[in-house]
C-alpha positions as CSV (number, residue, x, y, z in Angstrom):
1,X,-10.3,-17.6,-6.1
2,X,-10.1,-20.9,-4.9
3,X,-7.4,-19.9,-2.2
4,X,-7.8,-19.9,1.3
5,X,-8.5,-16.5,3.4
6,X,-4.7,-17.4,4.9
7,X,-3.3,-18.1,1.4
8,X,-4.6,-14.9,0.1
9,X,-3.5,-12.9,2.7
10,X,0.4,-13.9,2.3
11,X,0.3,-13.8,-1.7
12,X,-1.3,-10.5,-1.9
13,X,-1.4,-7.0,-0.3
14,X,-4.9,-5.8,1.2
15,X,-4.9,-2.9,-1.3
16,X,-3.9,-4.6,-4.3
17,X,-6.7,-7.2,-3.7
18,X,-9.2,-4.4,-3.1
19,X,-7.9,-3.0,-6.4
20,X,-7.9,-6.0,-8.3
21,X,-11.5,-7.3,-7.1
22,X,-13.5,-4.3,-7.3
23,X,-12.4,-3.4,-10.9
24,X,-13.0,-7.3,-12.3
25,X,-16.4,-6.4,-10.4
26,X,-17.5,-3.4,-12.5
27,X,-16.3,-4.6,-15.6
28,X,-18.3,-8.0,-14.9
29,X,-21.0,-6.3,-14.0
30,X,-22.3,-5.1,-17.3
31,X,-22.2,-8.5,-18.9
32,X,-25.3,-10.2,-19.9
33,X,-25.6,-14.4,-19.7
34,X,-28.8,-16.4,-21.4
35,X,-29.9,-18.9,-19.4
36,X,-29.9,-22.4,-21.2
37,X,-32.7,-24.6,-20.3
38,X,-32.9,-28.2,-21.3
39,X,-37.1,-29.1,-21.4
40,X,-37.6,-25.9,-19.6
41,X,-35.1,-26.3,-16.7
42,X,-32.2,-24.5,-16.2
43,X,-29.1,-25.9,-16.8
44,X,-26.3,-25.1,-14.6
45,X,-23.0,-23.7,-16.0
46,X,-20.0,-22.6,-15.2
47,X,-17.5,-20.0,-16.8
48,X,-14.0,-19.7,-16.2
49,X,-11.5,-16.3,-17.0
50,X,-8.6,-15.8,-17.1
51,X,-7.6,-12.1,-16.9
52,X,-4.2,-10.0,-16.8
53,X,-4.3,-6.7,-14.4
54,X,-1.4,-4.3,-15.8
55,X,0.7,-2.0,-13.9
56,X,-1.7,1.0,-14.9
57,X,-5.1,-0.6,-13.6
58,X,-5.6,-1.7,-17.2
59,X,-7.4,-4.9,-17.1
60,X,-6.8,-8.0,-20.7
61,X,-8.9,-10.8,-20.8
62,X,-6.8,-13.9,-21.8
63,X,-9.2,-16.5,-22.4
C-alpha cells in the first residue's frame, strides 16, 4: 500500500488489516518468479495486483 501509517489507520480496522495482509501473504507465498537478466544482470521488475477480499475471507485476483 502506498498509504501512509495515519491514512491506513482511519480507512481500515486493526483486525481487518491483519486479516487482509496475512492471507494475501500466504497465498503469495507459494508463487514462484524467474529472474530476467539482460547480458547476465538482473533486471529489475515490478508487479502490480489487484485483488478482491470477500465477505467469507475468500480472496479473487482481478488483474
Amino acid at each position: 500500500m502506498a498509504n501512509s501509517d495515519e491514512e491506513i489507520a482511519q480507512q481500515y480496522e486493526v483486525k481487518e488489516l491483519d486479516f487482509c495482509i496475512k492471507n494475501i501473504y500466504e497465498l503469495l507465498k507459494p508463487l514462484k518468479f524467474d529472474i530476467i537478466k539482460d547480458k547476465g544482470k538482473p533486471i529489475a521488475e515490478d508487479i502490480y495486483l489487484e485483488i478482491w477480499v470477500e465477505d467469507n475471507g475468500k480472496i479473487e485476483n482481478w488483474t
